[in-house]
N, C-alpha and C positions, 0 to 999 in steps of 0.2 A: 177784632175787625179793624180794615186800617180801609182811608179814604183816602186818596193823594188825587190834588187837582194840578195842572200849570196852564200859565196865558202868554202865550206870547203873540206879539206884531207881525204881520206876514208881510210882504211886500207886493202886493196883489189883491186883485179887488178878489170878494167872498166865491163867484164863480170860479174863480183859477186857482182859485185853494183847495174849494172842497172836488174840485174837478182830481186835482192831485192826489188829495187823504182819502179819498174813496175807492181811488181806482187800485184796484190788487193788486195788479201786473208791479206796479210802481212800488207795493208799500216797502219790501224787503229795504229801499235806497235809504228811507227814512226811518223805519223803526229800530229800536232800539239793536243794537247789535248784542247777538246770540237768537234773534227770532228770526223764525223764516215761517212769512205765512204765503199759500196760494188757494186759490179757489180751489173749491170744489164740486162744485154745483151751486144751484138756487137757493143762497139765501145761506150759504155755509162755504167756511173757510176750513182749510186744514194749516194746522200751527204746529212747529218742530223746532228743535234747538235748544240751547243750553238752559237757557230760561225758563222754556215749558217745562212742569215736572212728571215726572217718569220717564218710560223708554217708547221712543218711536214719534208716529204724528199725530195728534190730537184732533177729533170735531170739534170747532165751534161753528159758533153761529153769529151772523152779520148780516146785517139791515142799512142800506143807506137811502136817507131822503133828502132828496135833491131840494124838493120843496121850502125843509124846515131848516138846507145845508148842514143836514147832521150824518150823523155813521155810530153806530149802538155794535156792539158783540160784547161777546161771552160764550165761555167754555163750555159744551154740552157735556162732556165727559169731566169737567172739573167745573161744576155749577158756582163755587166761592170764588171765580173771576168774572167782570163786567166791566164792562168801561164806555164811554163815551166820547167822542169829537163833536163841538160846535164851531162853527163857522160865522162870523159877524164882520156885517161889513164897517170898516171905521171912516177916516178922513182922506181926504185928498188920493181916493183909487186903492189906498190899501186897507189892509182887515186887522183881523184879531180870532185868535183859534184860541178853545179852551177846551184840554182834554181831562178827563174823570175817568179814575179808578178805581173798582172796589176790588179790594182784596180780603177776602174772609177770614184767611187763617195767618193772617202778616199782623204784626204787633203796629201801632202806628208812628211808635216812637223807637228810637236807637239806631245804631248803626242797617240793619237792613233797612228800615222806612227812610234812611238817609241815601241808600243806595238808589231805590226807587225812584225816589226826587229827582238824583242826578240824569238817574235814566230817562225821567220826561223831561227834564228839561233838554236833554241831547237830542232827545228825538224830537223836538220843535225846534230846536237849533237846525235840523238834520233835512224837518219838513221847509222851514224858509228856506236853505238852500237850494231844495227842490224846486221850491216854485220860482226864485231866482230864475235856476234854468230855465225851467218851463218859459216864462215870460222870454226870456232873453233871447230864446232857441226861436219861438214862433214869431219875433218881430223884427 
């Protein structure tokens, strides 16, 4: 069982963040390249791409709370993935995101757990750009 967290500074206070990492439409711009996820109803996403394993497009399942600025999914048909978004507000109007992965059947260490890392840390790299836009687009 492998746990992979990353933190990175966003440039945007915690509503324009989690406004961004929650909304579906959006996530394809930011998440890791090889995933494509879109809704699918209340409260479930469908996930496809290199990444997902097997053939075709997968259920999960995704919660987000505006309230706690978080966002929770995981795989219904592949119950050994889960992960989490948090959202925190920092200093001076901008924030701090901190995403959590469990992976069930990934080793925690060696070149794929290295892989993994890279990949959250691109896709916070990927989500600050996002919100870059965002911010810069609506003012």
């Amino acid at each position: 069982m492998a746990e992979f967290e990353a933190t990175r500074g966003m440039p945007a206070d915690s509503t324009v963040v989690y406004g961004v990492a929650s909304d579906v439409a959006v996530m394809d711009r930011w998440l890791p390249q090889g995933l494509h996820v879109s809704g699918s109803g209340p409260g479930t996403v469908e996930a496809d791409g290199e990444l997902v394993p097997g053939e075709g497009a997968h259920e999960g399942l995704f919660r987000a709370s505006e309230e706690q600025l978080r966002v929770e999914w995981g795989g219904r048909d592949h119950p050994d993935y889960a992960g989490w978004l948090q959202v925190a507000d920092s200093a001076g109007g901008t924030s701090e995101v901190t995403v959590h992965i469990s992976l069930l059947d990934e080793p925690d260490s060696g070149a794929r757990a290295e892989e993994v890392r890279e990949l959250l840390d691109r896709s916070l790299d990927r989500l600050a750009d996002e919100v870059d836009r965002r911010v810069h687009d609506s003012g």
